[in-house]
VEXDREN-2710 file (C-alpha; in Angstrom, 1 decimal):
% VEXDREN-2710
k/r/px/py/pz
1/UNK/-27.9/33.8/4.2
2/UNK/-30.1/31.1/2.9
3/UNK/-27.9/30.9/-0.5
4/UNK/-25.1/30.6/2.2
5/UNK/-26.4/27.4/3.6
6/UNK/-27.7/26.0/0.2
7/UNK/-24.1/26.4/-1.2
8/UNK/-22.6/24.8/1.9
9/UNK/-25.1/21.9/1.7
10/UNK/-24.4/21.5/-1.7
11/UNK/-20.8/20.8/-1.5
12/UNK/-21.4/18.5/1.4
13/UNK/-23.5/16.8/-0.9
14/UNK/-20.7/16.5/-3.6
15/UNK/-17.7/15.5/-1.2
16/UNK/-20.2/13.2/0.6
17/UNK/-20.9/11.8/-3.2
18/UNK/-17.4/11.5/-4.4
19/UNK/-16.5/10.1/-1.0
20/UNK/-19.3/6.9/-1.7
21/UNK/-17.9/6.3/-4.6
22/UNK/-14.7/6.4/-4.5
23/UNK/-14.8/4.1/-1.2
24/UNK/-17.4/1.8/-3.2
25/UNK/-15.1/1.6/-5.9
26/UNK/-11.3/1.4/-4.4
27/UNK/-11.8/-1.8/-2.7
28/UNK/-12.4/-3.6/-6.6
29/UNK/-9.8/-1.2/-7.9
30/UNK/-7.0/-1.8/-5.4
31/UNK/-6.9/-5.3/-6.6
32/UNK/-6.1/-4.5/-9.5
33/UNK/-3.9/-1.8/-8.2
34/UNK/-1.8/-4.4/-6.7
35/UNK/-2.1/-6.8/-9.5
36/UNK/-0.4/-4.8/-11.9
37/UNK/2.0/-2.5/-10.0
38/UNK/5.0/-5.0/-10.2
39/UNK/4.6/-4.0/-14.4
40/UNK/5.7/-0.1/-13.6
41/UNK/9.3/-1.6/-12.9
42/UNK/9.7/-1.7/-16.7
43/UNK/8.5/1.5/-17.5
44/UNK/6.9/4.4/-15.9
45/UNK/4.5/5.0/-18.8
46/UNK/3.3/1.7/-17.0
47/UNK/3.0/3.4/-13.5
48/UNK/1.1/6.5/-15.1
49/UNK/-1.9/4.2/-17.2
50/UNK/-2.3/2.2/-13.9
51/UNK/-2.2/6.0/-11.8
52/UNK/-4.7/7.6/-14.3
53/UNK/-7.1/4.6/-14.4
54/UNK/-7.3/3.7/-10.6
55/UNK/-7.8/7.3/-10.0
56/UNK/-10.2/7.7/-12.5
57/UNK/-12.9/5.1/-11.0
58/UNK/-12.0/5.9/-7.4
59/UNK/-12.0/10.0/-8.7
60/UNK/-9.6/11.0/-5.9
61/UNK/-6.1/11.5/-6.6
62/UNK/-5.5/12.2/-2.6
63/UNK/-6.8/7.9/-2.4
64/UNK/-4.4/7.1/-4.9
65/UNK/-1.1/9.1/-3.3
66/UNK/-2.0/7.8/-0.3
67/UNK/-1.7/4.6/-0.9
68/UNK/1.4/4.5/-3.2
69/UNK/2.7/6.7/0.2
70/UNK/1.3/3.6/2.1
71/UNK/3.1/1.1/-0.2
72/UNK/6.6/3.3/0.2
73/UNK/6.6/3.3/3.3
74/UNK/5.7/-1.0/3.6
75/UNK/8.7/-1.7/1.2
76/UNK/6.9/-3.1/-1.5
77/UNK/7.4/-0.5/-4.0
78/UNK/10.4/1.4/-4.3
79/UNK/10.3/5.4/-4.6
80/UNK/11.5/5.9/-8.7
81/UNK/8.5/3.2/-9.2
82/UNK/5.9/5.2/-7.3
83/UNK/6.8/8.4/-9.7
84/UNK/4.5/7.5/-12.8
85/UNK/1.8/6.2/-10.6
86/UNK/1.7/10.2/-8.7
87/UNK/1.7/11.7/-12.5
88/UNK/-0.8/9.6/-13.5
89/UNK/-2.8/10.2/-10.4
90/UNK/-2.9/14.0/-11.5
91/UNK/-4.3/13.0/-14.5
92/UNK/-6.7/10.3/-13.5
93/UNK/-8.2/13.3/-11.1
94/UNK/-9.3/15.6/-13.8
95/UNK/-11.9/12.6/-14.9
96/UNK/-14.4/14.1/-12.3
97/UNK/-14.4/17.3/-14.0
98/UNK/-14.8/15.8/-17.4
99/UNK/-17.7/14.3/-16.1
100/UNK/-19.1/17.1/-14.3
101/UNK/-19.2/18.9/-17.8
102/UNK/-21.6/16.9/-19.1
103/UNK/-24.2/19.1/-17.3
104/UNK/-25.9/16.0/-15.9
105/UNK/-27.7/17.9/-13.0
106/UNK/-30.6/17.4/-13.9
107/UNK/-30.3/13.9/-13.7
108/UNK/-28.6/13.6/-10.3
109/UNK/-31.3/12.2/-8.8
110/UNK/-32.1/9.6/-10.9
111/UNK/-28.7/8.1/-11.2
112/UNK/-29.1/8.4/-7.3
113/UNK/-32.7/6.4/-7.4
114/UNK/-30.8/3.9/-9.6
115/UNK/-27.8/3.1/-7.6
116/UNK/-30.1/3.0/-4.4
117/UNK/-32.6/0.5/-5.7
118/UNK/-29.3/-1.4/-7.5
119/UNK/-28.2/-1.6/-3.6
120/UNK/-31.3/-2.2/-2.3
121/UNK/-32.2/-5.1/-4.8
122/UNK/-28.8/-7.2/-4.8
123/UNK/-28.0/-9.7/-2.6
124/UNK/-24.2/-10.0/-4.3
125/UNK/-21.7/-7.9/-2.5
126/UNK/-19.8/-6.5/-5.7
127/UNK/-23.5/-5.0/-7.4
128/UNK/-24.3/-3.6/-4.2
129/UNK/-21.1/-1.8/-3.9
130/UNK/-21.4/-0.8/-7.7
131/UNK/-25.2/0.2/-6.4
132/UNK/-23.6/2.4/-3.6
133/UNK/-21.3/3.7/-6.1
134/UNK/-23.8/4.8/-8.5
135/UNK/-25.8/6.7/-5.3
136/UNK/-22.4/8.6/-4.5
137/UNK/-22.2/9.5/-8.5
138/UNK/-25.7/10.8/-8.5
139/UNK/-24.6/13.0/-5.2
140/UNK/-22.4/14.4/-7.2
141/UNK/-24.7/15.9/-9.7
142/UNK/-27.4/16.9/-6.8
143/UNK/-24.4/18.5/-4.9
144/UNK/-23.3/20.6/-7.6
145/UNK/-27.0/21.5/-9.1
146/UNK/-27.4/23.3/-5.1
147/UNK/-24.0/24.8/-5.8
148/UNK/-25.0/26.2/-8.8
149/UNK/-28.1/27.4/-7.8
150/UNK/-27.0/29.4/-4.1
151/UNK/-24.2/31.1/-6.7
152/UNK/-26.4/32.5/-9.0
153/UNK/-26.9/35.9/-6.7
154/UNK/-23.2/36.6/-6.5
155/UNK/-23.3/38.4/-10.0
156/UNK/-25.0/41.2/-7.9
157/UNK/-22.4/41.3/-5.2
158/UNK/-19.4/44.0/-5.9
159/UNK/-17.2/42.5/-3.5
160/UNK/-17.1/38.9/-5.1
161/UNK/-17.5/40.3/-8.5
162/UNK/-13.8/42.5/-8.1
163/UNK/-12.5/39.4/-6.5
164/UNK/-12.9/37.4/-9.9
165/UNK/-11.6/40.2/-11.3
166/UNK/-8.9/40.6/-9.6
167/UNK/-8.0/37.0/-10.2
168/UNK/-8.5/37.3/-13.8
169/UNK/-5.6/39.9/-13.7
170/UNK/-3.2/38.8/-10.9
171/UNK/-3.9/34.7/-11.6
172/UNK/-1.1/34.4/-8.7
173/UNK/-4.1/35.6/-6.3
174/UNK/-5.8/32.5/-7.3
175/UNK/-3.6/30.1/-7.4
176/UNK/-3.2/31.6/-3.2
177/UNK/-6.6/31.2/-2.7
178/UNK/-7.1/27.4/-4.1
179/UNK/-4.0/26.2/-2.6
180/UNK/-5.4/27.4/0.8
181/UNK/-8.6/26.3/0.5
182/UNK/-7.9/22.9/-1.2
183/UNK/-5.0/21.9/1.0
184/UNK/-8.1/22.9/4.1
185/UNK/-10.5/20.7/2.6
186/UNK/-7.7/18.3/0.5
187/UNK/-9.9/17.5/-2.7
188/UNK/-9.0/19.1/-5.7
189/UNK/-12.6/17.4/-7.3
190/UNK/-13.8/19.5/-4.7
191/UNK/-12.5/22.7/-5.6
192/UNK/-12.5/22.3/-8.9
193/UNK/-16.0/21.2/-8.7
194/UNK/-17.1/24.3/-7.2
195/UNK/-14.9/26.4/-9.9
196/UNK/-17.1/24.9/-12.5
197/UNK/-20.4/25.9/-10.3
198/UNK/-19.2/29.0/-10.3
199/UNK/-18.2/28.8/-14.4
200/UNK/-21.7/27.9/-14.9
201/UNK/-23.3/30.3/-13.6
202/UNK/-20.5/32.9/-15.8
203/UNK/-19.2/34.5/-12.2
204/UNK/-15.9/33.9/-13.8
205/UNK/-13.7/34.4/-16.5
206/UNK/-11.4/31.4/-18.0
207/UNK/-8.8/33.3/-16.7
208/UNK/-10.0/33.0/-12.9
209/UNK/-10.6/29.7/-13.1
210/UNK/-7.6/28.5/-14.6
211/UNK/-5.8/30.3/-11.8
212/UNK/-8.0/28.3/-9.0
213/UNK/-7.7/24.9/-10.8
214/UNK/-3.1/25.3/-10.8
215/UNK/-3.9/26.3/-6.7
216/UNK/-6.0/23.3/-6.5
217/UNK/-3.5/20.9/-7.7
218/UNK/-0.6/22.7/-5.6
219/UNK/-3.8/22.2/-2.4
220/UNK/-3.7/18.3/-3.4
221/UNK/-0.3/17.7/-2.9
222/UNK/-1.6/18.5/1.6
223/UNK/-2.9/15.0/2.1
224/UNK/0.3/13.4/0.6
225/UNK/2.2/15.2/2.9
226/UNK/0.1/14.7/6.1
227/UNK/0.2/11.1/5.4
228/UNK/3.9/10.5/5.0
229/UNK/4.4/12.5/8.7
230/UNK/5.8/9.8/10.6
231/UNK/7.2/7.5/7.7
232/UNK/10.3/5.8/6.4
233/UNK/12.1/8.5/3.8
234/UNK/10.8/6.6/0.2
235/UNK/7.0/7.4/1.6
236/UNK/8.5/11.0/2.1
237/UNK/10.4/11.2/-1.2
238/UNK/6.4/10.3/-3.1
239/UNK/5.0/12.8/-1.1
240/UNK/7.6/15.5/-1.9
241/UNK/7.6/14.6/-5.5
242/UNK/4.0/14.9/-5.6
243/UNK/4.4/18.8/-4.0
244/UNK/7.9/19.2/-6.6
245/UNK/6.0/18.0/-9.6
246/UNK/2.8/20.0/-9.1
247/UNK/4.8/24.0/-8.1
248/UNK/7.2/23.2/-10.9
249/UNK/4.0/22.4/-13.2
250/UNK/2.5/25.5/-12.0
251/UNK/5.7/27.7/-12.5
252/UNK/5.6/26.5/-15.9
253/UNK/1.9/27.3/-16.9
254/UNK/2.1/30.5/-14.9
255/UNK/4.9/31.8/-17.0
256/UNK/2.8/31.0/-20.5
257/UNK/-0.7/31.5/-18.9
258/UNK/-2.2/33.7/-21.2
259/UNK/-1.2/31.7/-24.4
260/UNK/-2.6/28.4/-22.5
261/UNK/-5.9/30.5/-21.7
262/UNK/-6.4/31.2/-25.0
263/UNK/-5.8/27.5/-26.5
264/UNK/-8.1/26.2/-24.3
265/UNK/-10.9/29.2/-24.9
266/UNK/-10.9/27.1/-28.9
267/UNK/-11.6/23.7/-27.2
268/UNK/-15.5/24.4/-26.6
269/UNK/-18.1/27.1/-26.8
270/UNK/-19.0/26.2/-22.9
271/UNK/-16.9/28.2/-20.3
272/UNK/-17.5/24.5/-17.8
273/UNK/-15.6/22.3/-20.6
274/UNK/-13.2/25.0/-20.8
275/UNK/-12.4/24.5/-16.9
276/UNK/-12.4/20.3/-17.0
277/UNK/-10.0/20.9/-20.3
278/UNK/-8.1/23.7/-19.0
279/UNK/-7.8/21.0/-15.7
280/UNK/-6.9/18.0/-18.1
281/UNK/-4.6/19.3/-20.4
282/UNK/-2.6/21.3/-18.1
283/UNK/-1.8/17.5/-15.9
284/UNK/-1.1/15.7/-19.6
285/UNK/1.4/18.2/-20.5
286/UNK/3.4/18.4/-17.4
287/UNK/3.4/14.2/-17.3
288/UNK/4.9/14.3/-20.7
289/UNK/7.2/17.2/-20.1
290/UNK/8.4/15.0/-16.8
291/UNK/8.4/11.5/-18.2
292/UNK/11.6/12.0/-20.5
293/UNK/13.0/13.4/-17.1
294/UNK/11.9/11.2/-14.3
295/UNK/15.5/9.8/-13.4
296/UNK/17.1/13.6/-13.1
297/UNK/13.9/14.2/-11.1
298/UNK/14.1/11.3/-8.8
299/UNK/18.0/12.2/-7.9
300/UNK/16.3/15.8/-7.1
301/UNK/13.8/14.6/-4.7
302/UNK/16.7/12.6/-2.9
303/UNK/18.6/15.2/-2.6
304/UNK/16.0/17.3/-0.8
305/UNK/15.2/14.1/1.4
306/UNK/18.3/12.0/1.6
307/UNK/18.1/8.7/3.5
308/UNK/18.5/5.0/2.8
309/UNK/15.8/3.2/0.9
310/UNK/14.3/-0.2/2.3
311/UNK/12.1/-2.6/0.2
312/UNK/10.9/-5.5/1.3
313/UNK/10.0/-8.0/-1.3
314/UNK/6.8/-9.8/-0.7
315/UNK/4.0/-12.0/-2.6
316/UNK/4.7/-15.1/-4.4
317/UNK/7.5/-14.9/-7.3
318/UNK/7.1/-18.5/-9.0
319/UNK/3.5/-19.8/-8.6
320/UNK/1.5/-19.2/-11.5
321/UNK/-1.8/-21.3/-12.8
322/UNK/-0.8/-20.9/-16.2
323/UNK/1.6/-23.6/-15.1
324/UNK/-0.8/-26.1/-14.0
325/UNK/-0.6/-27.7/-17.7
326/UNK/2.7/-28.7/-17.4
327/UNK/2.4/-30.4/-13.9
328/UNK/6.1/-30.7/-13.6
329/UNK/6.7/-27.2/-14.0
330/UNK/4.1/-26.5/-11.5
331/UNK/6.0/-28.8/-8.9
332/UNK/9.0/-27.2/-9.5
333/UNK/7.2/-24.0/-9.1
334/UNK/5.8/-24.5/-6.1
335/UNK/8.9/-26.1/-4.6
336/UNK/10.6/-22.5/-5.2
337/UNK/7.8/-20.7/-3.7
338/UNK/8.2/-22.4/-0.7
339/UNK/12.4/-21.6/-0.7
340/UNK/11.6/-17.8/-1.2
341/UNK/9.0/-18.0/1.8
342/UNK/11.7/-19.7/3.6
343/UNK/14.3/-16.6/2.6
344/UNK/12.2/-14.3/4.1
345/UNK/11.7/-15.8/7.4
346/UNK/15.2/-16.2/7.6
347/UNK/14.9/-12.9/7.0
348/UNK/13.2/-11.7/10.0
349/UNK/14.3/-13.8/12.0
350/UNK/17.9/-12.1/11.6
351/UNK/16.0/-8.9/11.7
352/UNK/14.6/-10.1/14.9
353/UNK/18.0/-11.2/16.0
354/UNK/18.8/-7.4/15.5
355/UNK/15.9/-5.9/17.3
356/UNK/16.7/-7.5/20.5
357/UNK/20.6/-6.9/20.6
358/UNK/19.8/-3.6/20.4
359/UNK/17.0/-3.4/21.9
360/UNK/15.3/-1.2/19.3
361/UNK/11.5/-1.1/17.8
362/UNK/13.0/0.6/14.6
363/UNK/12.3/-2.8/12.6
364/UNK/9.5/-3.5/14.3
365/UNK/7.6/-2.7/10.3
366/UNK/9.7/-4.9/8.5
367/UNK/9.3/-7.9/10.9
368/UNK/5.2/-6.9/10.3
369/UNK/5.2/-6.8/6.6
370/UNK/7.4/-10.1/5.9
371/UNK/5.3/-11.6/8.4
372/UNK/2.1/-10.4/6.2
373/UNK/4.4/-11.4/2.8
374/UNK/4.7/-14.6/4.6
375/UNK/0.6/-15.5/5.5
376/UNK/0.2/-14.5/2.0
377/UNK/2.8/-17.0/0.0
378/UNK/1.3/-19.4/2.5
379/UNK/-1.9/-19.1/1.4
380/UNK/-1.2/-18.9/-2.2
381/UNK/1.0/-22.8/-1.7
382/UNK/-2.0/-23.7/0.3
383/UNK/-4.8/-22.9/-2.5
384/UNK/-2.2/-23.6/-5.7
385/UNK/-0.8/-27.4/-4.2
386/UNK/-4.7/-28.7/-4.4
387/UNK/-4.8/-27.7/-8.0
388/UNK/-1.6/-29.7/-8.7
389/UNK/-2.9/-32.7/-7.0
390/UNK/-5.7/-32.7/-9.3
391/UNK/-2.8/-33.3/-12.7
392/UNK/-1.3/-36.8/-13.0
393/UNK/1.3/-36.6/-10.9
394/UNK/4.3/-39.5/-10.3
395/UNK/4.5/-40.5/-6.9
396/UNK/7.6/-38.5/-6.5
397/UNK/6.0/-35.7/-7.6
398/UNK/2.8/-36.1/-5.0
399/UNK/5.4/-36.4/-2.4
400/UNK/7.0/-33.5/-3.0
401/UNK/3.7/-31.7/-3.0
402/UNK/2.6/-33.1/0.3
403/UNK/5.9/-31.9/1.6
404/UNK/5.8/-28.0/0.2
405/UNK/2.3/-28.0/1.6
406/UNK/3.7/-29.1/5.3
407/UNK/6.8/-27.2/5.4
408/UNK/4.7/-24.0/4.3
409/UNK/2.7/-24.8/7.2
410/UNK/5.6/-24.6/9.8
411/UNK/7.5/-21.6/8.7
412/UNK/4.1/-19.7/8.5
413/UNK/3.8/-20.7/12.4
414/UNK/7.5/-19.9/12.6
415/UNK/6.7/-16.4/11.2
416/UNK/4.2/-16.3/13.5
417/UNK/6.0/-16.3/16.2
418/UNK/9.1/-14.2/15.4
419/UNK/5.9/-11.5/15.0
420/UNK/5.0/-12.1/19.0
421/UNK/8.3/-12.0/20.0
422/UNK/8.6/-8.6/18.5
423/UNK/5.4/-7.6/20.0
424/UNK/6.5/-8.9/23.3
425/UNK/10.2/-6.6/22.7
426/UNK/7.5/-3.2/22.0
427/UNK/6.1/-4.2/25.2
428/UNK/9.1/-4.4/27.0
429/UNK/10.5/-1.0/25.8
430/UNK/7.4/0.7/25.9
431/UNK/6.7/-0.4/29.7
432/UNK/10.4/0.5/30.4
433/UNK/11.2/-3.2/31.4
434/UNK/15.0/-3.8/31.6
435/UNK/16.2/-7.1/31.4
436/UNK/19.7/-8.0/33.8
437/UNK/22.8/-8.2/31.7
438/UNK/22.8/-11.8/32.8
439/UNK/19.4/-12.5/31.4
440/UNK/20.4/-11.2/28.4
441/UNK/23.6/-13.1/27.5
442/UNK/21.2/-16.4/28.4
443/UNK/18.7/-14.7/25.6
444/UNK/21.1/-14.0/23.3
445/UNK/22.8/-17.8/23.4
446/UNK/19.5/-19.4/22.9
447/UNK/18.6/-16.9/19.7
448/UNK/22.0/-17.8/18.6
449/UNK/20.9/-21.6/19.1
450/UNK/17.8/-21.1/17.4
451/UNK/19.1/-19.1/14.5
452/UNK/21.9/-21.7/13.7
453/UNK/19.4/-24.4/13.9
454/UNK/17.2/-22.7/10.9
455/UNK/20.4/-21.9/8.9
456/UNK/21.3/-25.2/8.7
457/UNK/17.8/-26.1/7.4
458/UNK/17.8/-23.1/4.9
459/UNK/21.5/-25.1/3.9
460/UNK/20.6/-28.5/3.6
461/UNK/17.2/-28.6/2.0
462/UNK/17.3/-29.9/-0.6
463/UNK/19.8/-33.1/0.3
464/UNK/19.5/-32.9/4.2
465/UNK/21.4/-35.8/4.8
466/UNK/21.2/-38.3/8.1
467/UNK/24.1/-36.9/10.0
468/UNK/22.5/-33.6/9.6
469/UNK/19.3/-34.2/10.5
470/UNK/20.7/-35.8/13.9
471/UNK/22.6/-32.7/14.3
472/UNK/19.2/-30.6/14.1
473/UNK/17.8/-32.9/16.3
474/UNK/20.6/-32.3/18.7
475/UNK/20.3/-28.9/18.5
476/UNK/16.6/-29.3/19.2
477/UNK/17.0/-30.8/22.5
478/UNK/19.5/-28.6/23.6
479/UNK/17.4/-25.6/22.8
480/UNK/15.0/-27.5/25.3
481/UNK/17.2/-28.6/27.7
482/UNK/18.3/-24.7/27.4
483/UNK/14.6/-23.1/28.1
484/UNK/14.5/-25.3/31.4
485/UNK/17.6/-23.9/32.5
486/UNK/17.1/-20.7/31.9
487/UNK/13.5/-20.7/33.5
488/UNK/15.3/-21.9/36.6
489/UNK/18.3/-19.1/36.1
490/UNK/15.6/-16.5/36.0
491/UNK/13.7/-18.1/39.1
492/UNK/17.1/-17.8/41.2
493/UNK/17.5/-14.3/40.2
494/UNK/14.0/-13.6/41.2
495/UNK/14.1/-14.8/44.2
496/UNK/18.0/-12.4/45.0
497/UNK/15.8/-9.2/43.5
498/UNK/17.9/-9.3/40.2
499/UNK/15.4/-9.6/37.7
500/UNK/11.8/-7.9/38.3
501/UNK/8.3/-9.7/38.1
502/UNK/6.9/-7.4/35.1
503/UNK/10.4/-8.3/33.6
504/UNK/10.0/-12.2/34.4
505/UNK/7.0/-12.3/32.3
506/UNK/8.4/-10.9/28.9
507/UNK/11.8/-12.8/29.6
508/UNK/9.6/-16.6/30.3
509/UNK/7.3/-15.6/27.1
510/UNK/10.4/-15.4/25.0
511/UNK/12.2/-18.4/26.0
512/UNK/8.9/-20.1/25.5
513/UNK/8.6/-19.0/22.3
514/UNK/12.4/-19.3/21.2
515/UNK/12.1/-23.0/22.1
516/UNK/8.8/-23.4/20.1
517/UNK/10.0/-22.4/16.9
518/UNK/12.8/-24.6/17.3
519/UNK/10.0/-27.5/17.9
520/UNK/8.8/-26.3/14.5
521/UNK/12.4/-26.2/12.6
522/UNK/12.8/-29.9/13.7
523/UNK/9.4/-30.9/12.4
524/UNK/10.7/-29.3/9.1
525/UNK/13.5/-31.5/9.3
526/UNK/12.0/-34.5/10.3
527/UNK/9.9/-33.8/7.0
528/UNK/12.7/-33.6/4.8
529/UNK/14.2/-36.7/6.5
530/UNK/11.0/-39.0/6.2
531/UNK/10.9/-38.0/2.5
532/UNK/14.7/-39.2/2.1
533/UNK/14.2/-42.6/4.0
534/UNK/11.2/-42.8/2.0
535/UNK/12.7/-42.1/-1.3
536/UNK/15.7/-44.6/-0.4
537/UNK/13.2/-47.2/0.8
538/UNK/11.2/-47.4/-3.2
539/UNK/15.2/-47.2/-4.5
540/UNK/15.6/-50.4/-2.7
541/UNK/12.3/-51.6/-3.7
542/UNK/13.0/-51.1/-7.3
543/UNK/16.2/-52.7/-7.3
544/UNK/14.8/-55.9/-5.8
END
């Protein structure tokens, strides 16, 4: 019984360690992650290098699919580009039995001591994260010397011993029993982990093993699909693909098993290397036997989960620092930035337009993940326009700045609000607030006001000329001659028992807020006008 617990502690130990590190490492990975993900839209060799490598220092391939499920279902990557990241990710996870066969048990708790005082000592964020990191590594070793040690007295018990056995001959068996037990506990690292404990101590034949390690990658594929319950159809496409590519891998290797047993037996003397290589090699073969396939395999998966795609482009497209010595180029740069960030709150604002016409949430993600592509370009005009200021700039050129840096401003606010009116519509629907049929023709004429207003921005930037400027402006004060009208419409109706009180609340907020982006759409245009007067006014100047 006491081997019992000691086992049991022992692989709390190691998922406790490879749960430190890979949350101590993920957060620096994940940069990089994101940095380099729009590169596996020209090839997916791409998308498996960045897979194995972000897997590899976070050593869980369940982090990794999660995430690229994650980034399906925001829109920012679509489901063909997510394919080479999930092969890669069943490569990257075989780096933790690699490292386990190094037999560094003996020095787990050094490398634990290490990483502690690393912690301990650093007053810098990133080294104490690479401290607590280096603690969860060390775990890993502790965990799997107790492992290996509570296993050692199975050699005299009959039951387990015919049980490896039986594996050895029926491999299907283990491939059952891994599956099971890895899709329970949803680590692979994990169950492979305690294969090679078990390997170690010789309670089992390559043949067992090899049979536990094709169920634990089947296992894996649990946490893909638990995470994509409740998602858009590309974050359920990766997580199918993830389950397709792993059973048809293991249909393969099951059909030449005893061949593939026997070229890994030559790789190493050590039954543990065997295991980690056996683990390896069997990922690396089905990634290359996929890769020349991955478009025939992508119209499969859509077949089994057929649906309409939606990607939602985010992040800056033109800014780059790189650009910063040729100052021109930068202005013109940052000038385009500011025209995509002004697409995509057009964008959801139309989106918005949809939500409340039909009177649907369904969109409610998209409005939240422009509105987050949005805060981000806004920051990135915000940090970059500084940087330009700093070059020799012509006047017309520091002008220009000051005015992408201003107009940024406003449609982030603009964004900000579309996001609370959407937030106000979940609230409505949710409470099971219905607005009169009257209330909402008077709603939908101001959004109509409203959305013509910012088209005719999105139009005329560039050469807004007088005329149109006075037409925005009329449209302004209509919008607010509109809210006051409307207020009073829904007092009357209030007062007759048409509209409710709960109802009045949502229905005021709205109004208030329809009539405050338009505030901001004419302080756009009043930007764009000031820089024409001001532009005509140095024209003038220079004639005289």
């Amino acid at each position: 019984m006491q081997n019992v617990f000691v086992f049991l502690g022992g692989i709390a130990l190691f998922i406790y360690g490879i749960t430190i590190t890979s949350k101590s490492f993920e957060t620096f990975a994940f940069g990089g992650f994101r940095k380099f993900l729009d590169k596996i839209t020209s090839k997916p060799i791409f998308g498996v290098i960045l897979g194995t490598v972000f897997t590899s220092i976070i050593q869980s391939s369940s982090a990794t699919t999660i995430t690229v499920v994650s980034l399906a279902n925001s829109g920012t990557i679509s489901f063909e580009n997510t394919l080479g990241v999930i092969f890669g990710a069943n490569i990257g996870t075989t780096a933790t039995a690699q490292i386990i066969a190094f037999r560094l048990t003996k020095y787990g708790l050094i490398i634990f001591a290490l990483g502690f005082f690393l912690s301990f000592i650093s007053k810098k964020e990133s080294l104490r994260a690479l401290g607590r990191g280096t603690m969860g590594f060390g775990l890993i070793f502790v965990g799997m010397q107790f492992m290996e040690g509570s296993v050692t007295g199975l050699k005299n018990s009959p039951y387990f011993m015919n049980l490896f056995v039986k594996m050895s001959q029926k491999p299907i068996l283990g491939v059952l029993i891994a599956t099971v037990f890895t899709g329970i506990e949803q680590s692979s690292s994990v169950t492979v982990g305690i294969v090679q404990a078990l390997g170690a101590e010789k309670l089992l034949t390559l043949q067992a093993a090899f049979a536990l390690v094709i169920g634990a990658n089947i296992g894996t594929t649990v946490t893909a699909l638990i995470a994509s319950i409740g998602t858009n159809v590309q974050a359920r496409r990766v997580a199918v693909s993830h389950l397709l590519f792993n059973l048809i891998g293991a249909t393969i290797f099951l059909i030449i098993f005893k061949p593939y047993v026997n070229l890994i037996s030559k790789t190493s003397s050590d039954l543990v290397r065997q295991i980690a290589n056996a683990h390896t090699l069997f990922n690396v073969t089905c990634t290359i036997l996929f890769l020349p396939f991955i478009n025939k395999f992508a119209k499969l998966v859509r077949k089994i989960v057929p649906g309409e795609e939606i990607i939602i482009e985010g992040g800056t497209k033109y800014i780059d620092k790189r650009l910063l010595n040729m100052p021109s180029f930068a202005v013109d740069a940052l000038h385009k930035e500011v025209l995509h960030m002004m697409d995509i709150v057009k964008q959801n604002i139309g989106v918005l337009y949809l939500m409340m016409n039909k009177n649907s949430v369904k969109v409610t993600q998209q409005i939240n993940l422009r509105e987050s592509a949005i805060n981000s370009i806004n920051k990135e005009v915000q940090t970059f326009a500084p940087l330009i200021m700093s070059k020799s700039l012509s006047d017309k050129h520091s002008r220009d700045v000051n005015l992408m840096v201003n107009v940024a401003s406003q449609l982030e606010r603009i964004g900000d609000i579309v996001k609370g009116i959407s937030e106000l519509q979940i609230e409505k629907i949710k409470d099971g607030i219905v607005f009169s049929e009257l209330a909402m023709i008077d709603l939908g004429k101001m959004m109509d006001t409203v959305k013509k207003e910012f088209e005719m921005i999105v139009e005329n930037f560039d050469d807004l000329t007088l005329e149109e400027f006075k037409e925005i402006e009329k449209i302004e004060q209509s919008v607010d001659d509109m809210e006051v009208c409307l207020r009073n419409g829904h007092v009357e109706r209030l007062m007759t028992g048409v509209c409710s009180p709960e109802a009045g609340i949502i229905y005021i907020d709205m109004l208030s807020d329809l009539e405050r982006i338009s505030d901001h759409i004419y302080k756009i245009a009043r930007l764009l006008n000031e820089k024409v007067n001001s532009e005509e006014a140095l024209e003038r100047k220079d004639d005289n």
